[in-house]
Backbone bond lengths (Angstrom), bond angles and torsions (degrees), N, CA, C in turn:
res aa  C-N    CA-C-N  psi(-1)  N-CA   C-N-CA  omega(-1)  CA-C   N-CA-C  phi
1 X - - - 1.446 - - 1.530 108.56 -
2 X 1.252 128.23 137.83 1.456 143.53 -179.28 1.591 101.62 -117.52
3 X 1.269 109.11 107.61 1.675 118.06 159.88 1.669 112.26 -107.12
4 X 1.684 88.24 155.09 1.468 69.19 169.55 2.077 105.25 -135.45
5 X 0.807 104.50 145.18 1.684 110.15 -158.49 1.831 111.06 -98.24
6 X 1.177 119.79 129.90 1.918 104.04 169.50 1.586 88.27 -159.78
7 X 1.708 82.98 166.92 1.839 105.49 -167.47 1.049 104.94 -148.99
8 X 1.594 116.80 146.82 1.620 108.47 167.05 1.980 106.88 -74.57
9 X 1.134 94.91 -165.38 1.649 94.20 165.62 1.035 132.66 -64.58
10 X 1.757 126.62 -22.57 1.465 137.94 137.95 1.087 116.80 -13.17
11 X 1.127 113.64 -72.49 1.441 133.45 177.26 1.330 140.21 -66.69
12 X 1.090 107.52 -13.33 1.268 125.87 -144.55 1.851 98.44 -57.44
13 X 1.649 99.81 -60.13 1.579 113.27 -168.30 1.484 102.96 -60.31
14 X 1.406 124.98 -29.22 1.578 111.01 -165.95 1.971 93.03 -79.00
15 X 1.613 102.14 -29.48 1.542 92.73 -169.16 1.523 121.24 -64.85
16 X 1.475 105.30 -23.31 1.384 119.10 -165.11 1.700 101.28 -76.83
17 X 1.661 116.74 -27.18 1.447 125.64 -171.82 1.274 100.67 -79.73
18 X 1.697 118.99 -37.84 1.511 105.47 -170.97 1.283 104.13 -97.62
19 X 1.579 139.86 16.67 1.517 130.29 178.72 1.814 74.30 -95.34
20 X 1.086 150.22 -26.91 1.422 135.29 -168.11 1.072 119.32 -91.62
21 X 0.738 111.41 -14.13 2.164 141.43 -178.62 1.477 104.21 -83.26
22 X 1.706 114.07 -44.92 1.376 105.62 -172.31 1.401 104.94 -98.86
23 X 1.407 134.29 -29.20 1.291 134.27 159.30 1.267 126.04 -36.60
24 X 1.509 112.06 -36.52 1.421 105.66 -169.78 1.728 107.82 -93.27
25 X 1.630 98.96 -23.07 1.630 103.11 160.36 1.264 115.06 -72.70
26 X 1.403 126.82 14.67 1.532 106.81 -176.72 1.092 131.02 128.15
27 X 1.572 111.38 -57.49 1.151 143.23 -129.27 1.943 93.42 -87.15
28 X 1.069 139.56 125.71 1.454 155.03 166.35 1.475 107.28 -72.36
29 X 1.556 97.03 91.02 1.769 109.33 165.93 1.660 122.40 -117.08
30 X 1.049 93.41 153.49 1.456 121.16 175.22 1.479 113.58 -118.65
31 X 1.373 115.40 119.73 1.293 136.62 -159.10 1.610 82.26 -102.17
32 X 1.520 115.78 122.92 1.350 145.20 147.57 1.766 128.83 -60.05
33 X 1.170 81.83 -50.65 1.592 93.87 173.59 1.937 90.86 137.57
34 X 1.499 101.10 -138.21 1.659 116.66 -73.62 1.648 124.72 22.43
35 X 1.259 124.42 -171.43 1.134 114.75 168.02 1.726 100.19 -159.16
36 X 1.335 97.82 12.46 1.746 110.43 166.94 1.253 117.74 178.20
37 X 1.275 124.10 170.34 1.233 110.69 179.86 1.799 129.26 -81.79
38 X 1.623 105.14 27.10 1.349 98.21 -166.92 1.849 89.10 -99.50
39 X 1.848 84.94 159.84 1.657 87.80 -162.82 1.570 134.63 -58.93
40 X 1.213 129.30 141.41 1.339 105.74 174.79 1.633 93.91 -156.07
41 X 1.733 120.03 172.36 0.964 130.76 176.53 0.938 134.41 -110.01
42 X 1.790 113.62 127.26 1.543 141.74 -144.43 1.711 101.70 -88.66
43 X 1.269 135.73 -16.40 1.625 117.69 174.70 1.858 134.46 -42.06
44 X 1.722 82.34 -39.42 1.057 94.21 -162.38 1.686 109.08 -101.41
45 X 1.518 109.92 -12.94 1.546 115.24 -179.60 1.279 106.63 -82.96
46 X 1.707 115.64 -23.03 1.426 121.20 172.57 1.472 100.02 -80.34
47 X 1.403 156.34 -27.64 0.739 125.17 -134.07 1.719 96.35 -120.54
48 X 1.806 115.59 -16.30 1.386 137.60 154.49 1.413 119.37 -59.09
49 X 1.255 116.61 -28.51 1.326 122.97 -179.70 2.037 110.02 -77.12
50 X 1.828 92.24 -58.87 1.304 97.61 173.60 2.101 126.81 -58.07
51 X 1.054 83.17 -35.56 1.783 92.25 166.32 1.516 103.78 -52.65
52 X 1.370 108.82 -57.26 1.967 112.88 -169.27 1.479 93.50 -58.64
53 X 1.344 119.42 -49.96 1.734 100.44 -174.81 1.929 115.36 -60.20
54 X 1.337 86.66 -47.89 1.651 91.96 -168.04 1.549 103.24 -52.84
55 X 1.291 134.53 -41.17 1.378 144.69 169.61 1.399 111.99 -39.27
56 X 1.685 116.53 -34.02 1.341 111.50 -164.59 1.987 108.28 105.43
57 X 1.437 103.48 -32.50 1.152 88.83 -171.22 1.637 132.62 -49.10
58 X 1.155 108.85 -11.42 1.559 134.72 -164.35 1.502 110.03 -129.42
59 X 1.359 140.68 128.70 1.440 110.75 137.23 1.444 143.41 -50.19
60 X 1.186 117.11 -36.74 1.093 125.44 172.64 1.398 115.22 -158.76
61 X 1.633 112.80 164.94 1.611 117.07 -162.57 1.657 108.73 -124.84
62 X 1.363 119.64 138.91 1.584 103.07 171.04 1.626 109.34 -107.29
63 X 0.780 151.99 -158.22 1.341 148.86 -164.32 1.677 115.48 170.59
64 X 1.466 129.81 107.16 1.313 116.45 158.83 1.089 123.62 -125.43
65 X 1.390 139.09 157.30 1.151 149.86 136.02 1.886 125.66 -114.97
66 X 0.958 120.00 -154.69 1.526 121.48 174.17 1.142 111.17 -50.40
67 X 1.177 148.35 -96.91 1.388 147.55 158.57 1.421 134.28 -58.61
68 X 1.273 107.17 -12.12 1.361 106.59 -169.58 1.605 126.33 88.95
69 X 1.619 119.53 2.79 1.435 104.95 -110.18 2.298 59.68 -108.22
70 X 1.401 108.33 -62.04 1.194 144.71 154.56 1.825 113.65 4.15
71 X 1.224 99.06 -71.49 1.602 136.63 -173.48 1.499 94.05 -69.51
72 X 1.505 119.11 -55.54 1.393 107.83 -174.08 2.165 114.64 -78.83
73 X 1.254 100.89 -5.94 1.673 92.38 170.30 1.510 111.33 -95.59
74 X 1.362 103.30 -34.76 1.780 103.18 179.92 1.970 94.62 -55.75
75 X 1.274 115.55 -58.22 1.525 103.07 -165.40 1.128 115.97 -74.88
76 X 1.432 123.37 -18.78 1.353 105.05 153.07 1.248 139.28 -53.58
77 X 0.926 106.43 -13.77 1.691 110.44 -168.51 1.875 118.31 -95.89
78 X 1.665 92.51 -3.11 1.628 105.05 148.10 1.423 136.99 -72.50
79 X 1.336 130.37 79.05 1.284 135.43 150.86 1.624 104.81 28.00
80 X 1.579 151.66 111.42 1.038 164.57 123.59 1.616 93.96 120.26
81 X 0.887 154.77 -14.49 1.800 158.06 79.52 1.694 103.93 56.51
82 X 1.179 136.84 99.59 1.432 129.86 -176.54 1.774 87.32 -120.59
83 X 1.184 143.99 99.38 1.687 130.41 171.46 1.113 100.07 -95.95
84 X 1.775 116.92 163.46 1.449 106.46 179.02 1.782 92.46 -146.81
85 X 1.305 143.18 117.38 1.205 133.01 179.60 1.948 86.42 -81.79
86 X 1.232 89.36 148.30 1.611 117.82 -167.54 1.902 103.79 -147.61
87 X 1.428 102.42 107.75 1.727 106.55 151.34 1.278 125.28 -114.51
88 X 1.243 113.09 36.32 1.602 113.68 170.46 1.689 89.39 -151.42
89 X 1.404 111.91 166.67 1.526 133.07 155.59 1.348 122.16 -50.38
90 X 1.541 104.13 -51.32 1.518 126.12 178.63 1.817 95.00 -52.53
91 X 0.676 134.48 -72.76 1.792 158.40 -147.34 2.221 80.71 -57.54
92 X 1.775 102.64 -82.17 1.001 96.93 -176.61 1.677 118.73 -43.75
93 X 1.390 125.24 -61.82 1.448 109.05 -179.67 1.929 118.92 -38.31
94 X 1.286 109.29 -41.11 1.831 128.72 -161.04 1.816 78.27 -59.67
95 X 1.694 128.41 -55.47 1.160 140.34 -144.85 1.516 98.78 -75.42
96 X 1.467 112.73 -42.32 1.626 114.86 175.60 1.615 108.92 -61.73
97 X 1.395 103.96 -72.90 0.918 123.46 -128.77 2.029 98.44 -76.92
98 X 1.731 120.34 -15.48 1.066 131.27 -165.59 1.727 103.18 -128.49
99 X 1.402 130.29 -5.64 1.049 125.62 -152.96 1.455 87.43 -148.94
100 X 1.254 137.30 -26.31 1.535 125.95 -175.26 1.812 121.09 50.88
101 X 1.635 75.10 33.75 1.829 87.00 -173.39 2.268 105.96 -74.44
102 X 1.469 84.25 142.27 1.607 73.84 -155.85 1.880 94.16 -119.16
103 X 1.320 107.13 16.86 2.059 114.99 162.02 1.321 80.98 -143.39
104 X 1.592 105.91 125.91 1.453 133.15 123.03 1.279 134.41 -84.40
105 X 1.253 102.22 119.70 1.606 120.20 177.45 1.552 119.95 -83.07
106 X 1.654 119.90 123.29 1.117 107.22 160.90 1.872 131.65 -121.33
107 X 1.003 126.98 163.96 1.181 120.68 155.56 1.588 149.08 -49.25
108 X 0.803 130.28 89.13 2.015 112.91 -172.71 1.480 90.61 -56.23
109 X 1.440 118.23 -82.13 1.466 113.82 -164.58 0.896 100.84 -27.80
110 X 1.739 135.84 -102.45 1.099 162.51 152.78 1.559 112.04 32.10
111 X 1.594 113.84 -49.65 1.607 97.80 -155.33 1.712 78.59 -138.95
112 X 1.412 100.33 139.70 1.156 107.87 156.13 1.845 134.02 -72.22
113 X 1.236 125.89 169.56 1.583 111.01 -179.06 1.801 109.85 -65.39
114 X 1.357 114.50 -50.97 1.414 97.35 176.51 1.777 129.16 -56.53
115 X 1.054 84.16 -22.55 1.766 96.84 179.16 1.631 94.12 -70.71
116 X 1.392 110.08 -66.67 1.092 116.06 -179.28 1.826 125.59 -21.88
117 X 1.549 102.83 -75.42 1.098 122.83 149.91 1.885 125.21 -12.26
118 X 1.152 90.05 -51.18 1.295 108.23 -169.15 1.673 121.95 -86.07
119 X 1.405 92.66 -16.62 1.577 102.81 -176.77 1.773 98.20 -95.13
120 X 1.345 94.31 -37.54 2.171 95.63 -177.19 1.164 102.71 -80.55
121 X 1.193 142.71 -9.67 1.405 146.54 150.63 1.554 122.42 -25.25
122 X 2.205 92.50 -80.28 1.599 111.96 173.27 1.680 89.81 -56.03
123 X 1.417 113.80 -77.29 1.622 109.73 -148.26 1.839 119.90 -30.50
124 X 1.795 86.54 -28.87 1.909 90.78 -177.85 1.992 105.18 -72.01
125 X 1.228 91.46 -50.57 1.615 102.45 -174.43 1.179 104.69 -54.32
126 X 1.383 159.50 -73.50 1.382 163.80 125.19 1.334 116.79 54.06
127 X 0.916 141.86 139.56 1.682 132.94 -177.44 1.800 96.95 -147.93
128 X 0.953 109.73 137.65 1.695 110.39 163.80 1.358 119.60 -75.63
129 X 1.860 94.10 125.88 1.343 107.85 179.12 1.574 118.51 -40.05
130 X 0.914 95.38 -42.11 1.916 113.36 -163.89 1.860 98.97 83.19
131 X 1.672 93.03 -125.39 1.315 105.90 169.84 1.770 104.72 67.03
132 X 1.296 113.42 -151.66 2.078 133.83 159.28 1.585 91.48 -40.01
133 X 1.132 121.06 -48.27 1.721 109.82 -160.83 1.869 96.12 -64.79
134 X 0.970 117.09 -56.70 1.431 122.27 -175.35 1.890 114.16 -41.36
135 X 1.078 111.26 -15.62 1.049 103.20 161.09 1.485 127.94 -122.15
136 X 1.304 102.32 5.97 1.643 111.26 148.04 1.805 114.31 -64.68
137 X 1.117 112.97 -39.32 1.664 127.44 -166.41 1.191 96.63 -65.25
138 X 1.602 110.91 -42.18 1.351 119.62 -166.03 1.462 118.99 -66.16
139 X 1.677 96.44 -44.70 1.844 109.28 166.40 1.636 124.47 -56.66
140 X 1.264 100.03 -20.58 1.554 99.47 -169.48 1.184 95.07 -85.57
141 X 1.883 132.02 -51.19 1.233 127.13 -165.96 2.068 110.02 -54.54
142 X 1.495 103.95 -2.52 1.768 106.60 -155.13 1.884 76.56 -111.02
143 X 1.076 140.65 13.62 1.460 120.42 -178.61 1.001 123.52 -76.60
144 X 2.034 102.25 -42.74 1.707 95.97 -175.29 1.213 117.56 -66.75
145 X 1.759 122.04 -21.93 1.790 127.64 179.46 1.662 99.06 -76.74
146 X 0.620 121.70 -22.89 1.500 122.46 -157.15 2.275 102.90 -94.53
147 X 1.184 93.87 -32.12 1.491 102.62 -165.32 1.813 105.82 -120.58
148 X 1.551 116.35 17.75 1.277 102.93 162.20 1.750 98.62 117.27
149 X 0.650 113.54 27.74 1.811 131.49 175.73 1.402 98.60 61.57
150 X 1.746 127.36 -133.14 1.146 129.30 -173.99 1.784 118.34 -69.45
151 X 1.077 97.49 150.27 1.569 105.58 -163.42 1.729 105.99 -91.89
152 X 1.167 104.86 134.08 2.212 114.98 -166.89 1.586 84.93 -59.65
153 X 1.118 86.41 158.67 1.895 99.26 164.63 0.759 92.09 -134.75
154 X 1.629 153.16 31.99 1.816 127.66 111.80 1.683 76.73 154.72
């Protein structure tokens, strides 16, 4: 599996713990950036990252900033893009495994590194049910044609 991971400066320290966390499990990452904690703006690093997944280039993407809250609307708003902010394990598996969400969002504030750890763990292990869910996935990708083309971001 190839993910690829980025943070604003929020994030930066929890991202740098879990690109080392998943490396040493294995796991094939690509560091996005930040590349410190001095400030910068997350719309567009979330929204470069989510394109590389939706493309295929990636299996899947992690994404942090402060809450998470941020990271998960910018990548939504990429075309085939499912994000899911997740603070428990439970949340990430529900997000795989029923939602075929393919960026998880996390919190710095919000979640500590073992928590952390623990939530990109399930979300990697996780596989989509398919099944009834598969055509929920299917409805969401039909919203923006269906409900007025691209959706305002305020």
């Amino acid at each position: 599996m190839r993910i690829f991971v980025g943070s604003e400066h929020a994030g930066f320290t929890l991202k740098e713990q879990l690109v080392t966390h998943l490396r040493e499990k294995g796991v094939e990452v690509d560091d996005l950036g930040s590349s410190s904690d001095e400030p910068v703006d997350y719309p567009f690093l979330a929204a470069e990252l989510a394109a590389r997944v939706a493309r295929g280039h990636y299996d899947r993407g992690i994404l942090i900033c402060g809450t998470g809250i941020g990271m998960a609307i910018a990548a939504g708003k990429v075309p085939g893009v499912r994000a899911a902010l997740c603070t428990d394990p439970f949340m990430a598996h529900m997000c795989r495994e029923h939602n075929d969400a393919n960026v998880l969002c996390l919190g710095a504030w919000i979640t500590g590194s073992r928590l952390a750890f623990a939530i990109a763990d399930e979300y990697l292990a996780t596989e989509f049910a398919g099944g009834r869910h598969r055509r929920r996935v299917e409805q969401i990708a039909e919203i923006p044609q269906k409900f007025g083309g691209e959706a305002s971001g305020g």
